[in-house]
C-alpha positions as a Markdown table, in Angstrom:
| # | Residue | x | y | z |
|---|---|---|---|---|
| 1 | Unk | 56.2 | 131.6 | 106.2 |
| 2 | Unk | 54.5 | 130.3 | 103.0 |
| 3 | Unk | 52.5 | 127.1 | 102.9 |
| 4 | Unk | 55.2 | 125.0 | 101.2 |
| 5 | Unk | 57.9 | 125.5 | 104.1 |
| 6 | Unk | 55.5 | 124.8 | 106.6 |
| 7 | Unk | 55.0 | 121.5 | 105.1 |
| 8 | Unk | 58.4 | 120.8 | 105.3 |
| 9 | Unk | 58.7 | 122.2 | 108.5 |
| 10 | Unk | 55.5 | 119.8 | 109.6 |
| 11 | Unk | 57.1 | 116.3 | 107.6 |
| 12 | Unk | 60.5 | 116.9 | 109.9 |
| 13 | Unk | 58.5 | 117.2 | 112.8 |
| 14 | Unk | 56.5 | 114.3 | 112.3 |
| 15 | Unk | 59.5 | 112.5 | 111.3 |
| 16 | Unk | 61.2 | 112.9 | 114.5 |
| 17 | Unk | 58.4 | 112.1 | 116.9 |
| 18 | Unk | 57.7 | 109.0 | 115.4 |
| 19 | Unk | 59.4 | 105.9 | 117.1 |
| 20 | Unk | 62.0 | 104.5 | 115.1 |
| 21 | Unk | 62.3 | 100.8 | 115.1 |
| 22 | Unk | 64.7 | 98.6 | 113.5 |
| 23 | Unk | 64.5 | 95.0 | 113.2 |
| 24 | Unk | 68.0 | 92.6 | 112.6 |
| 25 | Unk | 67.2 | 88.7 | 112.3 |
| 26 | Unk | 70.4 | 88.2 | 110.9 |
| 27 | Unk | 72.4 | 85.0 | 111.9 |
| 28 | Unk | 75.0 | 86.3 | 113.7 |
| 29 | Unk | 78.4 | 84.3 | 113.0 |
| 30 | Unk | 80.0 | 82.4 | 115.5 |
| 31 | Unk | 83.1 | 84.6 | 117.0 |
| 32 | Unk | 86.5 | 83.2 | 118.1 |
| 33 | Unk | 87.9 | 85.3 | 120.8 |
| 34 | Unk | 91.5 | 84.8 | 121.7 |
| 35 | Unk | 92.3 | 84.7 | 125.5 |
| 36 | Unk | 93.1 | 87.9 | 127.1 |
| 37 | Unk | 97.2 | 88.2 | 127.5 |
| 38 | Unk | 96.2 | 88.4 | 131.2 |
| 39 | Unk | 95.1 | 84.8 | 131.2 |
| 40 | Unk | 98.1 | 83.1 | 128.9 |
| 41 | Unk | 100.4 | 81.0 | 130.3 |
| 42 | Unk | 104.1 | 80.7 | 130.1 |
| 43 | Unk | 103.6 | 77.2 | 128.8 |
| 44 | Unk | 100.9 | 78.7 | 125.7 |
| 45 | Unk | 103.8 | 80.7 | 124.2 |
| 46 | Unk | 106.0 | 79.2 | 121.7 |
| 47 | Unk | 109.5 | 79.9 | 119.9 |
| 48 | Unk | 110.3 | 79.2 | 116.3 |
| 49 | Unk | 113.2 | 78.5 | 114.5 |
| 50 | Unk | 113.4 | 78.6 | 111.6 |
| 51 | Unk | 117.4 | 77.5 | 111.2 |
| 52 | Unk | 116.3 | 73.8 | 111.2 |
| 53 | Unk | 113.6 | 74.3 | 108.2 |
| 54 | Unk | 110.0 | 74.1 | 108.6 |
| 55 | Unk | 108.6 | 74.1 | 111.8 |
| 56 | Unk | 106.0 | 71.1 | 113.0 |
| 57 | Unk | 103.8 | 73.3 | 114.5 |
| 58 | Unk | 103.2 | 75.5 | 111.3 |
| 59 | Unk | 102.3 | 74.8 | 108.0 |
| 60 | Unk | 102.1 | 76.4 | 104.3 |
| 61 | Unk | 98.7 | 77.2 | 102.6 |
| 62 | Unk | 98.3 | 75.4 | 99.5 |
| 63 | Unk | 95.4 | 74.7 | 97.1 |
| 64 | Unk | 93.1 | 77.5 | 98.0 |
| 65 | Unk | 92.5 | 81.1 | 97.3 |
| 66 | Unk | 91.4 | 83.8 | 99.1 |
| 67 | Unk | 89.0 | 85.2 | 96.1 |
| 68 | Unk | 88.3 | 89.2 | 95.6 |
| 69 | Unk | 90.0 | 91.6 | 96.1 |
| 70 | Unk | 93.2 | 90.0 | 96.6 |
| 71 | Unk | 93.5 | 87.7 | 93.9 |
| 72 | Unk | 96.1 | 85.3 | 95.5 |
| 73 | Unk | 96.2 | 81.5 | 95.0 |
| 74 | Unk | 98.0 | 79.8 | 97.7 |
| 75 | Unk | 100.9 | 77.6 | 96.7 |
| 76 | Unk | 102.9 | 75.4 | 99.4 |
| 77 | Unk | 106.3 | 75.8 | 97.1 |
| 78 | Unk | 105.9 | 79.7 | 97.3 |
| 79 | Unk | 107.3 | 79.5 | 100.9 |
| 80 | Unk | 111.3 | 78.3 | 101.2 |
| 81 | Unk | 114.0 | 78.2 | 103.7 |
| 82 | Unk | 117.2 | 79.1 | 103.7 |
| 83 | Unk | 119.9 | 80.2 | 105.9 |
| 84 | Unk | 117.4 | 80.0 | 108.9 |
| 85 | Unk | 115.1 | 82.5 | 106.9 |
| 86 | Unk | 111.5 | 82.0 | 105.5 |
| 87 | Unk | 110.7 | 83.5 | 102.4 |
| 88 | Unk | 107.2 | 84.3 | 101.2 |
| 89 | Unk | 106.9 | 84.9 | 97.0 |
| 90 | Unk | 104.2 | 86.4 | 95.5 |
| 91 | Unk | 104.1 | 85.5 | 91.5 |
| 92 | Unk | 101.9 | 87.2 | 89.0 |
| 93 | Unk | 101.1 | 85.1 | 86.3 |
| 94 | Unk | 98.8 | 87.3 | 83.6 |
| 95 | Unk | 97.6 | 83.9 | 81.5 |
| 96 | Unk | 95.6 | 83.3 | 85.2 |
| 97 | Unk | 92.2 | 85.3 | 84.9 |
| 98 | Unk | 90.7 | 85.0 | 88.1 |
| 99 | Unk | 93.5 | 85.0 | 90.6 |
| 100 | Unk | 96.3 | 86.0 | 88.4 |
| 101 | Unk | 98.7 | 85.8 | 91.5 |
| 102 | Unk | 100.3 | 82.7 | 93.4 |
| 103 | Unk | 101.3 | 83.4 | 96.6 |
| 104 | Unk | 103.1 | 82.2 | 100.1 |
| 105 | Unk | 101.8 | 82.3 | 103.3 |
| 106 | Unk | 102.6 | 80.5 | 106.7 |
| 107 | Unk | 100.2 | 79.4 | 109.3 |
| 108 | Unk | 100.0 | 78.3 | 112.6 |
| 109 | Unk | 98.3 | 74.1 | 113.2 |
| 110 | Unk | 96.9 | 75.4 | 116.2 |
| 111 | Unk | 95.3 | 78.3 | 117.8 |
C-alpha cells in the first residue's frame, strides 16, 4: 500500500475513534398536543351545519397571509354559503407582487 492510502486509511481511523459531540442550545418552541382520542369525551365532539350559514363556533381568516411558499392572502368574503354548502375561493390577482393570491379558509374559535 503506498504512503498516500495509508494516510487516508490513518485520517478514517482517527476520525471514527474520536468522540463525537454535538451541542443544541436552541429554544425549543412550545408544542400543543391534542388529547389522545382515548381521552375525548362525547361532550368535546361537535356537529356543524352549515344549512343555517356560518357557524358560531367557527370563523373566516381575514387580514393575514400566510407568506412563502403559498402566497395566499386571507379574505373573510372568499368563504360563502349557500344551499347548506361552504365554499372556499382562491383568486389570483397578478397586479399583487407578494401574495398574488386571495384566498378562503375556515377555522375553528376553539381548540
Amino acid at each position: 500500500m503506498d504512503i498516500r492510502k495509508k494516510a487516508i486509511a490513518a485520517a478514517v481511523l482517527l476520525a471514527c475513534a474520536a468522540p463525537l459531540s454535538v451541542s443544541m442550545d436552541f429554544a425549543a418552541p412550545a408544542t400543543a398536543y391534542a388529547t389522545p382520542a382515548t381521552e375525548t369525551q362525547a361532550s368535546d365532539a361537535f356537529a356543524v351545519d352549515f344549512k343555517k350559514g356560518q357557524p358560531a363556533i367557527f370563523e373566516p381568516s381575514d387580514g393575514w397571509t400566510n407568506g412563502d411558499p403559498f402566497n395566499v392572502f386571507w379574505h373573510k368574503d372568499n368563504v360563502t354559503f349557500e344551499d347548506g354548502t361552504m365554499q372556499l375561493t382562491i383568486d389570483y390577482d397578478s397586479s399583487q407582487d407578494k401574495v398574488p393570491y386571495s384566498g378562503g379558509e375556515f377555522r375553528s374559535k376553539k381548540t
